[in-house]
C-alpha positions as semicolon CSV with decimal commas, in nm:
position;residue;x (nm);y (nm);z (nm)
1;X;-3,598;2,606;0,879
2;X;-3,934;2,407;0,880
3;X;-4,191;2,444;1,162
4;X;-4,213;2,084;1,254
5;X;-3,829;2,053;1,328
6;X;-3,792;2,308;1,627
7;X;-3,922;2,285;1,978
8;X;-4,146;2,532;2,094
9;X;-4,121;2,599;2,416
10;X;-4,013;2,528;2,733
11;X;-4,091;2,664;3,086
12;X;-3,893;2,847;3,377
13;X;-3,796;2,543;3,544
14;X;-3,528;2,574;3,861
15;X;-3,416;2,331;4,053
16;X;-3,245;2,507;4,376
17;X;-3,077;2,320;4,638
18;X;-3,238;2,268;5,047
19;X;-3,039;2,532;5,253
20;X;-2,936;2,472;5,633
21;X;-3,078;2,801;5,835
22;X;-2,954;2,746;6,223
23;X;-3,252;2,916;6,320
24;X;-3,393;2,685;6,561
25;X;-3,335;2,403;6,733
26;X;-3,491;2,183;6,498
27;X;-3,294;2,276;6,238
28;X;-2,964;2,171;6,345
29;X;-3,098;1,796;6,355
30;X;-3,037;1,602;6,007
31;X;-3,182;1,699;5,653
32;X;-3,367;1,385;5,703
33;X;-3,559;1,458;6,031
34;X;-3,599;1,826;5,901
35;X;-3,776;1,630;5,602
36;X;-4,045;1,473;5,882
37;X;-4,104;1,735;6,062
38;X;-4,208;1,923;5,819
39;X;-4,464;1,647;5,705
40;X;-4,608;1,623;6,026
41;X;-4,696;1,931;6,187
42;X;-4,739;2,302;6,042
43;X;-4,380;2,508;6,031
44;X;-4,387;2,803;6,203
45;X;-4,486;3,127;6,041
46;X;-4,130;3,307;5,924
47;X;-4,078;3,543;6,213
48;X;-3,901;3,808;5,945
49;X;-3,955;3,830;5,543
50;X;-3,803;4,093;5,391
51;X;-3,994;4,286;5,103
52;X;-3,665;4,417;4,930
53;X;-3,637;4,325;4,572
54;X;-3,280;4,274;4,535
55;X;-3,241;4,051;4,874
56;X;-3,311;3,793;5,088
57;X;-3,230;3,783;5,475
58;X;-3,065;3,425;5,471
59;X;-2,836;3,325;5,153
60;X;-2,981;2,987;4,995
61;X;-2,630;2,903;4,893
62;X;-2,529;2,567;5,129
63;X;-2,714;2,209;5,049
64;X;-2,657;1,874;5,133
65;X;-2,790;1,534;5,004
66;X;-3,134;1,457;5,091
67;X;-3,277;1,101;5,260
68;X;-3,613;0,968;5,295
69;X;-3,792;0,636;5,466
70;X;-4,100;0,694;5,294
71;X;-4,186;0,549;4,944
72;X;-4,453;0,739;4,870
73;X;-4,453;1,186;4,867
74;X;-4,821;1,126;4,834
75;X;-4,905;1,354;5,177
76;X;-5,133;1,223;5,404
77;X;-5,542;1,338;5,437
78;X;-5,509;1,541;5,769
79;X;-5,206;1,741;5,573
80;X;-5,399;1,879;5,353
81;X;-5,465;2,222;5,420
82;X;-5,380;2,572;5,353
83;X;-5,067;2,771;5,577
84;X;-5,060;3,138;5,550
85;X;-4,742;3,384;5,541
86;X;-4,816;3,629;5,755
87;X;-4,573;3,874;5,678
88;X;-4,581;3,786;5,291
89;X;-4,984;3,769;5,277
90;X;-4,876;3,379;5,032
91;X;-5,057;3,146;5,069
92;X;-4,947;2,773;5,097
93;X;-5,162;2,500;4,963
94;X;-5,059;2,166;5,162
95;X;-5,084;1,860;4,942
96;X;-5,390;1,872;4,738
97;X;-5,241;2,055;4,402
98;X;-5,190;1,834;4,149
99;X;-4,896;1,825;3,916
100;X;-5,101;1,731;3,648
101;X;-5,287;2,022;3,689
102;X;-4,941;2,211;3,598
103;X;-4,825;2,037;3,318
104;X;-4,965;2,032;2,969
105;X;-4,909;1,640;2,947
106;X;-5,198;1,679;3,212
107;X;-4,928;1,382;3,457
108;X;-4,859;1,414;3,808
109;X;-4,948;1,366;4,155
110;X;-4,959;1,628;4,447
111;X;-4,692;1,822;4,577
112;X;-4,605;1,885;4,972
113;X;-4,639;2,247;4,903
114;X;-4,794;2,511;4,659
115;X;-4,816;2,847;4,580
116;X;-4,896;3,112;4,281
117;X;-4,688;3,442;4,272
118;X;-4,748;3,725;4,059
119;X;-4,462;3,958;4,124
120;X;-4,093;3,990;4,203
121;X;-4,158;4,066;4,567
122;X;-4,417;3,710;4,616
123;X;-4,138;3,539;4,436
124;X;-3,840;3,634;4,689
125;X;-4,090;3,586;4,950
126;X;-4,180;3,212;4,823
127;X;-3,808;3,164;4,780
128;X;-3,754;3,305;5,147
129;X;-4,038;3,074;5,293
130;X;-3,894;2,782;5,100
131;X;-3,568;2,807;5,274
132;X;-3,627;2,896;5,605
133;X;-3,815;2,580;5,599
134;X;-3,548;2,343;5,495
135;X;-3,797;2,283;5,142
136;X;-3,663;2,233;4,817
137;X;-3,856;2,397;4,523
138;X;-3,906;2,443;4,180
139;X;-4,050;2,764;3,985
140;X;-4,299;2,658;3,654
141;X;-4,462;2,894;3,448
142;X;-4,716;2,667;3,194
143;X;-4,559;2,312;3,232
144;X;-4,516;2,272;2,864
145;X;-4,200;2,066;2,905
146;X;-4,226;1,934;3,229
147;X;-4,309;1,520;3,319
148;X;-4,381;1,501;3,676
149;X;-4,436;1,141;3,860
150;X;-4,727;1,006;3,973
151;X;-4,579;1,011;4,287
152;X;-4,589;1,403;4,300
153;X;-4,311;1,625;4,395
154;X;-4,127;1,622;4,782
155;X;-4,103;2,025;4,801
156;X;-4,277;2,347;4,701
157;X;-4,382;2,408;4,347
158;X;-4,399;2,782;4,276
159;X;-4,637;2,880;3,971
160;X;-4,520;3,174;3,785
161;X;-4,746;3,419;3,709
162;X;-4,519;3,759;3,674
163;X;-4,737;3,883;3,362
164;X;-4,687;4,231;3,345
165;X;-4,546;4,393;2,981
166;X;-4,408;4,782;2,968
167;X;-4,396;4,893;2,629
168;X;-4,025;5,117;2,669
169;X;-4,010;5,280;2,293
170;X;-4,138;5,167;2,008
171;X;-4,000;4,815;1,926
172;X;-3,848;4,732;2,285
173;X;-4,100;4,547;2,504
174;X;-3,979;4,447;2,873
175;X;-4,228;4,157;3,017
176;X;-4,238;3,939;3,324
177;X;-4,133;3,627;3,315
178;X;-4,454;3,450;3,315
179;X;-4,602;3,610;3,044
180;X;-4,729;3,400;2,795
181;X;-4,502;3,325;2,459
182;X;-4,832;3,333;2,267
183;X;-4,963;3,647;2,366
184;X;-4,582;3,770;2,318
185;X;-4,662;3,636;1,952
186;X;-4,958;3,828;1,874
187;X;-4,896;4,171;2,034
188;X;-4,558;4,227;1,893
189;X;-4,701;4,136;1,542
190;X;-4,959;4,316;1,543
191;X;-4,793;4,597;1,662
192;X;-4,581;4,570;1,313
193;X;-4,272;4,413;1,471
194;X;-4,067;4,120;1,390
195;X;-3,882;3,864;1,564
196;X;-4,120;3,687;1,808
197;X;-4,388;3,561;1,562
198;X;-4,259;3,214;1,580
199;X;-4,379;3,226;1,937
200;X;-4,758;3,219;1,772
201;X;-4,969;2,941;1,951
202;X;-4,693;2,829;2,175
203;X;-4,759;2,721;2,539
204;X;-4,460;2,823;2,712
205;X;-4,398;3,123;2,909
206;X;-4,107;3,424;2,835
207;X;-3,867;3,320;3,130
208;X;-3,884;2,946;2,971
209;X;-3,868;3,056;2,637
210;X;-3,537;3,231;2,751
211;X;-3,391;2,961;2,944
212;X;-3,424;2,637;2,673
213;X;-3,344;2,961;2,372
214;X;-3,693;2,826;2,216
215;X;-3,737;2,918;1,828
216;X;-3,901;2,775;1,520
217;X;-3,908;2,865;1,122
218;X;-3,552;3,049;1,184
219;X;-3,636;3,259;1,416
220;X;-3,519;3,221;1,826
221;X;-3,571;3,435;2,138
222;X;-3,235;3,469;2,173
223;X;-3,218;3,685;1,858
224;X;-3,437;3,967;2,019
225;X;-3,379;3,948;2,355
226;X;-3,178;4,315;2,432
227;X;-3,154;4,204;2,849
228;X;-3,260;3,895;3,121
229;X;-3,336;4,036;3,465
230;X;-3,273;3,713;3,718
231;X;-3,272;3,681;4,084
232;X;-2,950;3,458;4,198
233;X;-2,983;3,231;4,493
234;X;-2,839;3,472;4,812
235;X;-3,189;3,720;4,650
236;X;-2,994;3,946;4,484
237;X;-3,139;4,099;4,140
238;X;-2,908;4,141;3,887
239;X;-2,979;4,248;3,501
240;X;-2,805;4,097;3,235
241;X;-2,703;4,225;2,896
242;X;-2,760;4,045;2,573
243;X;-2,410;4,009;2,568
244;X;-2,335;3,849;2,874
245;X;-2,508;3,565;2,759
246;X;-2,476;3,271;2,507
247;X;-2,755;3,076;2,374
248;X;-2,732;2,791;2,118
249;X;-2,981;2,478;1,999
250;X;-3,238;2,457;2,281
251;X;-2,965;2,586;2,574
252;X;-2,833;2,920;2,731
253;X;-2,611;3,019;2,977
254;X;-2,906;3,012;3,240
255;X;-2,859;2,668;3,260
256;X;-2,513;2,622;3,380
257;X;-2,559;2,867;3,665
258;X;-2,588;2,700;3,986
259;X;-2,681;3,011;4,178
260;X;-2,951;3,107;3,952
261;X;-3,298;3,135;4,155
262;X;-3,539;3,273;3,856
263;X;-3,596;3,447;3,538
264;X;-3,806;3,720;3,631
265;X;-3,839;3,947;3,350
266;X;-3,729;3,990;2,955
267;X;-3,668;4,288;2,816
268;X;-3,679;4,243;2,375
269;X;-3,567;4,479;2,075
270;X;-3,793;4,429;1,777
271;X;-3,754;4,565;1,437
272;X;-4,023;4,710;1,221
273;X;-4,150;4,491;0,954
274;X;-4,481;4,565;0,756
275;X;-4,560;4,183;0,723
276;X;-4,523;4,123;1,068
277;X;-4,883;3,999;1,131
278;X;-4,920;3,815;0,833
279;X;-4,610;3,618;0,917
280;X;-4,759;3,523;1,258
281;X;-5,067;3,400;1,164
282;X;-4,941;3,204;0,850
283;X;-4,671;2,990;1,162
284;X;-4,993;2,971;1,343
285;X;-5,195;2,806;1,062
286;X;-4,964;2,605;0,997
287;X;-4,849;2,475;1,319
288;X;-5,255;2,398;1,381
289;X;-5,205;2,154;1,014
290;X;-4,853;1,996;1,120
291;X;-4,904;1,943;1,522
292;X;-5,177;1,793;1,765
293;X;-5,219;2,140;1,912
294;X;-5,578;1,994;2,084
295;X;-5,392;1,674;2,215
296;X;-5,201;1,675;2,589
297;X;-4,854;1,692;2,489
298;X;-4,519;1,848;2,605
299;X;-4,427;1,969;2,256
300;X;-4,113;1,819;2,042
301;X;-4,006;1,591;2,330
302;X;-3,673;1,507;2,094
303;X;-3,362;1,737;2,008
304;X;-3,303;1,705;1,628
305;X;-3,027;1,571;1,545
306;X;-2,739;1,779;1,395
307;X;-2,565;1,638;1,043
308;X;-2,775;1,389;1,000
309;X;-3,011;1,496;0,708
310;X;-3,357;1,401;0,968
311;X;-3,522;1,593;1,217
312;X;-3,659;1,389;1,497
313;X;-3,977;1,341;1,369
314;X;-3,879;1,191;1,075
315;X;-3,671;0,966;1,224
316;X;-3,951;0,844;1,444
317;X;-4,250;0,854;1,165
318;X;-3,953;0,649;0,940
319;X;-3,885;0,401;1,231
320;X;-4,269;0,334;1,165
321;X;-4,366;0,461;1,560
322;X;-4,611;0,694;1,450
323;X;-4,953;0,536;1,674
324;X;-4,765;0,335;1,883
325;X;-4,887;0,326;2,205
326;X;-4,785;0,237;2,593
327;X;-5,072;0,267;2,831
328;X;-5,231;0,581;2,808
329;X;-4,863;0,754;2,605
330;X;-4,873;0,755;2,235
331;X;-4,674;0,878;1,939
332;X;-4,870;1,113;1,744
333;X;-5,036;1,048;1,393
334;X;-4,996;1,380;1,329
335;X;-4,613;1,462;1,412
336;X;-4,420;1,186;1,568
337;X;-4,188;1,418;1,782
338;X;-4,504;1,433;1,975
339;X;-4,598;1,199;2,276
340;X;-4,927;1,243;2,342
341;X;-5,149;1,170;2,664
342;X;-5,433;1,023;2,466
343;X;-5,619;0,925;2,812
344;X;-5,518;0,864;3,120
345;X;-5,063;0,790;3,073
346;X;-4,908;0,785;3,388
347;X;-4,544;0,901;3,410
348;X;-4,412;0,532;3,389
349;X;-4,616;0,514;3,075
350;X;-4,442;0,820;2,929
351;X;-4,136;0,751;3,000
352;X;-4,129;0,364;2,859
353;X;-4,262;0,515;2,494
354;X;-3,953;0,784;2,530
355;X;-3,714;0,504;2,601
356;X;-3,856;0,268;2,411
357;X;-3,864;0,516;2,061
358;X;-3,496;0,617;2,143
359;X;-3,376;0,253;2,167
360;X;-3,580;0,232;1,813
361;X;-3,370;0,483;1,657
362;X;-3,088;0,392;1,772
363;X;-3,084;0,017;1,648
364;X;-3,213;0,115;1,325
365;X;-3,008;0,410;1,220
366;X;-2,718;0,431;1,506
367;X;-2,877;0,792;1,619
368;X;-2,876;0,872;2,012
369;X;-3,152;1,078;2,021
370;X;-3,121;1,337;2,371
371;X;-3,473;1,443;2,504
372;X;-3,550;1,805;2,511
373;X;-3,850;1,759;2,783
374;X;-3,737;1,756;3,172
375;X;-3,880;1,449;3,396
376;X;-3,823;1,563;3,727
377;X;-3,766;1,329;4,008
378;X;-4,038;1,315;4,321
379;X;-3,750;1,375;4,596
380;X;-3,489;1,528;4,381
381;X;-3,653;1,742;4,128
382;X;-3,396;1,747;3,826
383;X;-3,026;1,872;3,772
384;X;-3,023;2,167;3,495
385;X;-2,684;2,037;3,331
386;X;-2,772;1,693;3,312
387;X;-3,147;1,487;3,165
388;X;-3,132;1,171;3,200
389;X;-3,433;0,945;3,240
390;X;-3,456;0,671;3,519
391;X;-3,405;0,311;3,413
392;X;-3,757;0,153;3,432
């Protein structure tokens, strides 16, 4: 299998539903004037987070349909500040991170609410906070295959950052969830085992690697992952083994559960293979000649296309797209399955070159291409079994 014709990477990426709590008062009114009162004052401090790995106090499992009278997520000047956790120690940013801060495409506005976690225990207690609040969130690691709007995102964005690796016996590697794919790369290779070296200057992130099954030059996670510790949606931690799980082209089973919170650790078997190393860095050189590694990108942004003799790419560079430009969004001269930020896109940018280079495909050879990258929504962040684009 050829370098060029398999995505990379992708990143831990949930989408989790706003729960009803019937805490308070204020909570029993609608979703929608839950929505504005959290805009416009501070919600109380959560009165009890528990610390417990494996659970939450308040099951995230009911949702409901979410309205809003405002046009813009944008938050205003005086509500942007930082709120404190007291019993978790998190800390909140209120509307001054920017998504395109998060996302290797470099597009995005603010979001209501962020915060960085490091462990299991900051996660729960982000995913606690989230929902005694009434706010919907979504958990990132490096925003390698994420488009955000311009208009930012309604909710919390949680940053992954669980980057701890345990070496178990030789060969067998367990690693949080936010550990980089890259580094995952190198350190097995070196170490004189095979199986990951695909991973070798990829941007993504273990847990994202493991939910979009990401794999190159024949090789894919899914062939050395041994077990997937996740955390479901009513906090409970649950391990699962490699066979409990089915992976294919750029999808796994992660994505069709609906009470699926997080990926929070990955636990590989590696075999022993002398030319380890040398296979890794030939991907990497390689990858640095085929791909605009130094450009703002997302990776492959296309699936390829099965039977059809083309990867994605090709179809593109033969559709005569490579250089074509929107705005600030451009097809790459180096590999066409790229979409570049080559200064200043915005997300409407972005998203007219995707449409407009799979209507181009599809009048000139009859191929629907389907997007691997997720855009997600400013007030609905993005359903797992489904991608589509919005009509522009």
């Amino acid at each position: 299998m050829v370098l060029h014709l398999n995505k990379q990477s992708s990143e831990l990426f949930i989408r989790i539903p706003i729960p009803f709590t019937n805490k308070s008062k204020n909570h029993q009114k609608t979703t929608h004037h839950q929505i504005q009162i959290s805009r416009r004052r501070k919600p109380p401090h959560i009165s009890s987070v528990s610390h417990d790995h494996h659970h939450l106090s308040k099951p995230l499992q009911q949702s409901t349909t979410i309205t809003t009278t405002t046009k813009n997520c944008i938050p205003k000047q005086e509500e942007e500040e930082m709120e404190e956790d007291i019993k978790s120690g998190l800390k909140f940013v209120r509307g001054k991170k920017l998504l395109s801060q998060l996302s290797t495409w470099g597009i995005g506005g603010p979001c209501n609410y962020f915060v960085q976690v490091s462990d299991q225990t900051q996660l729960l207690s982000a995913i606690r906070y989230c929902g005694e609040h009434s706010i919907r969130f979504l958990i990132i690691g490096k925003g390698s295959n994420c488009l955000f709007d311009d208009l930012g995102f309604d909710g919390c964005v949680i940053l992954n950052r669980i980057e701890f690796i345990e070496r178990i016996e030789p060969g067998m590697y367990r690693m949080g969830s936010g550990y980089p794919l890259n580094r995952l790369a190198v350190r097995c290779s070196s170490e004189g085992f095979t199986g990951l070296e695909f991973a070798a200057g990829v941007p993504g992130t273990v847990g994202g690697g493991a939910y979009m099954n990401a794999g190159a030059n024949g090789q894919e996670i899914s062939d050395a992952i041994y077990s997937v510790e996740i955390v479901r949606t009513d906090g409970r931690h649950e391990t699962l083994n490699r066979n409990d799980l089915t992976f294919g082209y750029r999808t796994s089973s992660f994505q069709a559960m609906e009470d699926l919170a997080a990926i929070v650790a990955v636990t590989f078997q590696l075999k022993p293979s002398e030319s380890a190393r040398e296979r890794q860095q030939a991907y990497l050189t390689r990858r640095k000649l085929s791909q605009p590694l130094v450009e703002r990108s997302a990776g492959s942004v296309f699936q390829n296309p099965s039977g059809v003799g083309f990867s994605a790419g090709e179809l593109i560079e033969k559709a005569g797209l490579k250089g074509f430009r929107v705005g600030g969004a451009m097809v790459s001269e180096i590999h066409a399955n790229f979409l570049i930020n080559c200064g200043g896109s915005t997300s409407r940018d972005m998203l007219q070159l995707i449409n407009l280079v799979r209507d181009k495909i599809n009048q000139k050879f009859g191929i629907q291409l389907k997007q691997e990258i997720r855009y997600v929504h400013p007030y609905n962040g993005f359903d797992p079994n489904r991608n589509d684009l919005p009509t522009l």
